[in-house]
C-alpha positions, 0 to 999 in steps of 0.5 A: 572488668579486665576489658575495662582496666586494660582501656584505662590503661591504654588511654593514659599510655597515650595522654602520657606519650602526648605529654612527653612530645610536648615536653621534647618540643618545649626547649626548642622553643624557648631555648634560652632564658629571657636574661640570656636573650637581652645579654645576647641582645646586648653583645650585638650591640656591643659589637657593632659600637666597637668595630674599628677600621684596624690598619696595624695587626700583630702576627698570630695565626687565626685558628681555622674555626674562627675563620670559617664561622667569619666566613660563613656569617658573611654569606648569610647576608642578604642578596639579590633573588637568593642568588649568593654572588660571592667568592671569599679568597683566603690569603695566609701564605706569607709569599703571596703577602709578600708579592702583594706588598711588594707590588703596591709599593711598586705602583706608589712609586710609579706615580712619582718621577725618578727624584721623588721616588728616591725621597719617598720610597721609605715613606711609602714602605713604612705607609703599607707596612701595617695594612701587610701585617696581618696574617691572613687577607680575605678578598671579597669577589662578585661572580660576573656571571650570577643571575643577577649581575646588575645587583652585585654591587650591593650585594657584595658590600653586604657580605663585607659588612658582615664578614667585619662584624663577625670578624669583630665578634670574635675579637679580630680587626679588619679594614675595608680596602679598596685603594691601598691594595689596588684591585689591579695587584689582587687580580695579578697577584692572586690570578683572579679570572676576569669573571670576577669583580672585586668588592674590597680586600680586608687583612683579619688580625687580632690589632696590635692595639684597637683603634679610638671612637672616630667622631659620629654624627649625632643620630638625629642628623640622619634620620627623616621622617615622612619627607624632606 
């Protein structure tokens, strides 16, 4: 009998440590109500609508945990074989800001001869002051040297695309740069080594005020279906 009653026990002992497993894993699997999913769902969708080209941005820092999840969402992208080309060089010191401006400025006026520098100068100033407002600048490189140099060119975008929807997630605006900021002043400025090929540069700052829906095209403009 006691042989008996001792099985029994040992018998339920492990159907309820089977249980109990299936209980830890259960959450994991479904770790957010249907409700929360759809909300998440919509928030993407919400981000992507609202991201704006921001060329003016008010002074206050960014904390350094927003700015490393930014980051770290834009090497997420997807690219080339796995093989992650990328560099994101974080610019805050106000000095080297400065000497980037300044420089731009510089290469405007070289354009132009002696008398329309004078006329101009001002103008051009005012022009860059906005896109220098930002508190931080994030150049976006590609490695010359990666396995696949050939597909940096599109992997490179990528990571800029995600870098600006995360930077809006978080409530920061951005802009694509590629003429504005010369990649000529970066690479002196900033003594990028030559293995690097610059994909744009973006100021991240909260907006001093965000900019209005640009006009789209309707969706059906773009969409084809089978062929032409």
């Amino acid at each position: 009998m006691k042989t008996w009653i001792v099985g029994i026990c040992l018998l339920a002992s492990s159907f309820l440590s089977a249980q109990d497993q299936k209980r830890e894993v259960t959450p994991a699997v479904n770790a957010y109500p249907k409700d929360s999913i759809e909300n998440h769902k919509s928030n993407f969708w919400d981000v992507v609508q609202n991201r704006r080209s921001v060329r003016k941005f008010k002074p206050d820092s960014i904390p350094e945990n927003d700015l490393r999840k930014i980051i770290d969402a834009a090497r997420m992208a997807p690219t080339s074989g796995n093989q992650q080309p990328w560099k994101f060089l974080v610019v805050r010191d106000k000095h080297q800001i400065g000497r980037m401006k300044e420089a731009c400025i510089q290469k405007s006026l070289d354009r132009l001869d002696k008398d329309k520098r004078q006329q101009n100068e001002e103008k051009i100033r005012n022009r860059l002051a906005g896109y220098f407002s930002a508190p931080v600048y994030i150049v976006i490189l590609t490695d010359n040297h990666s396995m696949y140099p050939d597909y940096n060119h599109w992997d490179g975008p990528l990571a800029a695309g995600y870098l600006m929807l995360a930077a809006r997630a978080l409530g920061y605006g951005t802009v694509f740069i590629t003429d504005a900021i010369p990649e000529s002043v970066t690479k002196e400025v900033l003594q990028i080594p030559d293995a690097y090929t610059r994909v744009c540069i973006t100021p991240l700052g909260i907006p001093s005020e965000w900019p209005a829906t640009p006009a789209k095209k309707q969706l059906d403009e773009f969409m084809i279906y089978e062929h032409f």
